[in-house]
Phi, psi and omega in degrees: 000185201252172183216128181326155145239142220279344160269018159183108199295333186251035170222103162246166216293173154218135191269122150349322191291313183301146144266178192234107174284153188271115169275144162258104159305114165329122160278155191222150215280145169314344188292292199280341182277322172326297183292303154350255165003281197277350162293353177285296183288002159264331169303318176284316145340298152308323189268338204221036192158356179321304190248163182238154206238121185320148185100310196257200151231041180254103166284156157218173171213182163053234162309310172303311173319287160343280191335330191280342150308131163275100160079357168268325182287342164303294181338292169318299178331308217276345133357275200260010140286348185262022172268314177332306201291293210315291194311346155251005151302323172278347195274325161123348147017106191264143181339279185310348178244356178296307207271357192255317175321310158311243204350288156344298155320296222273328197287314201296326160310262148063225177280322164346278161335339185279076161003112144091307148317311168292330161324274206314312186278341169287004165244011162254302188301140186249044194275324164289335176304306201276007154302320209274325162317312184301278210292328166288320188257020175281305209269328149290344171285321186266349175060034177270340190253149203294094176268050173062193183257168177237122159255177207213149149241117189292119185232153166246154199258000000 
């Protein structure tokens, strides 16, 4: 555990004795990354492309919606966008992809906040749609995800 340390009552020590453990995000079954997946991605869908605006071939979701509220509605946006992140953090998301997705947020967050402009960029910026791009492809690069079975066929010699 940590201990005052006698040259300083607000910096503490660290006892030598401990070691210093590694937490693991449970592992979870391909199944279970799936089921992850596409609940993101309908959530991301939602927030960013739900409706098509008559007329046009310009999706919007959400996130534009929220937006048209002044600054309780960013807020909300940017909520629940930062569950996308939690949830890939819990998936094993590495730091550098963590970070670009938080970037994603914050630009969206933002200009997002910016009276009349920001409306306009919340409906071309996507950010959770490219979060989720970020994380699918984290999660096929890493072989986390179910990629069906291979069958072999055997002859005997």
């Amino acid at each position: 555990m940590r201990t005052t340390s006698a040259k300083s009552p607000f910096k503490p020590a660290i006892d030598p004795s401990l070691k210093r453990e590694t937490t693991r995000v449970t592992e979870r079954s391909p199944q279970e990354v799936e089921m992850s997946l596409a609940r993101l991605d309908t959530l991301a869908t939602v927030m960013d492309s739900a409706f098509r605006i008559p007329g046009t071939n310009v999706t919007m979701g959400l996130d534009a919606l929220l937006g048209l509220v002044p600054v309780v509605g960013d807020a909300i946006s940017a909520a629940i966008s930062s569950y996308l992140i939690w949830e890939a953090k819990q998936l094993g998301a590495s730091k550098f992809v963590l970070a670009r997705m938080s970037g994603n947020v914050a630009i969206d967050t933002i200009i997002g906040a910016v009276p009349f402009v920001g409306d306009i960029f919340d409906v071309a910026y996507k950010s959770n749609t490219k979060n989720i791009a970020l994380l699918k492809k984290h999660v096929d690069k890493h072989g986390l995800r179910n990629q069906g079975t291979i069958e072999v066929a055997y002859k005997e010699i």
